[in-house]
C-alpha positions as CSV (number, residue, x, y, z in Angstrom):
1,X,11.6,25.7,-0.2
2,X,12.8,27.5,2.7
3,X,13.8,25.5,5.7
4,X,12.8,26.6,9.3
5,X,15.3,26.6,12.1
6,X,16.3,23.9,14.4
7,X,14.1,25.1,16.9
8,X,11.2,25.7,14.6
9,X,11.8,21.9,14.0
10,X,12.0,21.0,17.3
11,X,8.6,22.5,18.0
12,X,7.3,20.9,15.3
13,X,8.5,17.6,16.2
14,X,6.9,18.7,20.0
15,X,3.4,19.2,19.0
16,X,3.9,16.3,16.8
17,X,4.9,13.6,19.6
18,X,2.1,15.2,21.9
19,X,-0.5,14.7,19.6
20,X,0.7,10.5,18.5
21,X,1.7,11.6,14.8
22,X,3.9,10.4,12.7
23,X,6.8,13.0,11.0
24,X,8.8,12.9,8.3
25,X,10.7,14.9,5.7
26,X,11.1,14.1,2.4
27,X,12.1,16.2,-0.7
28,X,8.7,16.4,-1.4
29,X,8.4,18.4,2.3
30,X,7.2,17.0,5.6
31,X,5.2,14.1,5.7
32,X,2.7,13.8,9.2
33,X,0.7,10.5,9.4
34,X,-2.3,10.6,12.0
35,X,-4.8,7.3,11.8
36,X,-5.5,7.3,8.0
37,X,-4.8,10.5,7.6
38,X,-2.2,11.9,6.1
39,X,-0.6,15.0,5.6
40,X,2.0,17.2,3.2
41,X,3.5,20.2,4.2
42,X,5.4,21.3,0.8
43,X,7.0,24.6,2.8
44,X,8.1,25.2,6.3
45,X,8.6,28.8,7.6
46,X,11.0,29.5,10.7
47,X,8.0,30.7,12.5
48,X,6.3,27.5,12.0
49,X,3.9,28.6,9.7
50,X,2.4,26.0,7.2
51,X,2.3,26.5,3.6
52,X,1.1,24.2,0.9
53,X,-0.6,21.4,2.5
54,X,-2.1,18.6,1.0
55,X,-4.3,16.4,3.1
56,X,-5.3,12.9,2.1
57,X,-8.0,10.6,3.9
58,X,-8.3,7.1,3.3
59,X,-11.3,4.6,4.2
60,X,-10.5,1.5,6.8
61,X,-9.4,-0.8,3.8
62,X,-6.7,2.5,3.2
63,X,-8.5,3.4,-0.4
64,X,-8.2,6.9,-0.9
65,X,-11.1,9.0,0.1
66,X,-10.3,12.3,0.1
């Protein structure tokens, strides 16, 4: 995996906190948590770009949908 910058991060974590979403990084890449939504970002690039993502939707009882 290649790891963005501390400023890429920082924007990240920006656009995160602005739009009421939950962040986190794992080793399995960054985890984002929006409602019942959730989200896996497996690569990072220092321009921000998103590579690899994996979203997954769950219903109101939180059984996967999606």
């Amino acid at each position: 995996m290649i790891a963005p910058s501390a400023n890429a991060w920082r924007r990240i974590r920006l656009k995160a906190q602005n739009a009421e979403v939950s962040l986190r990084e794992f080793r399995s890449g960054v985890w984002a948590k929006d409602e019942r939504s959730f989200v896996n970002v497996k690569n990072v690039l220092p321009d921000t770009t998103l590579l690899n993502i994996t979203i997954y939707e769950f219903d109101e009882s939180y059984h996967l949908r999606a």
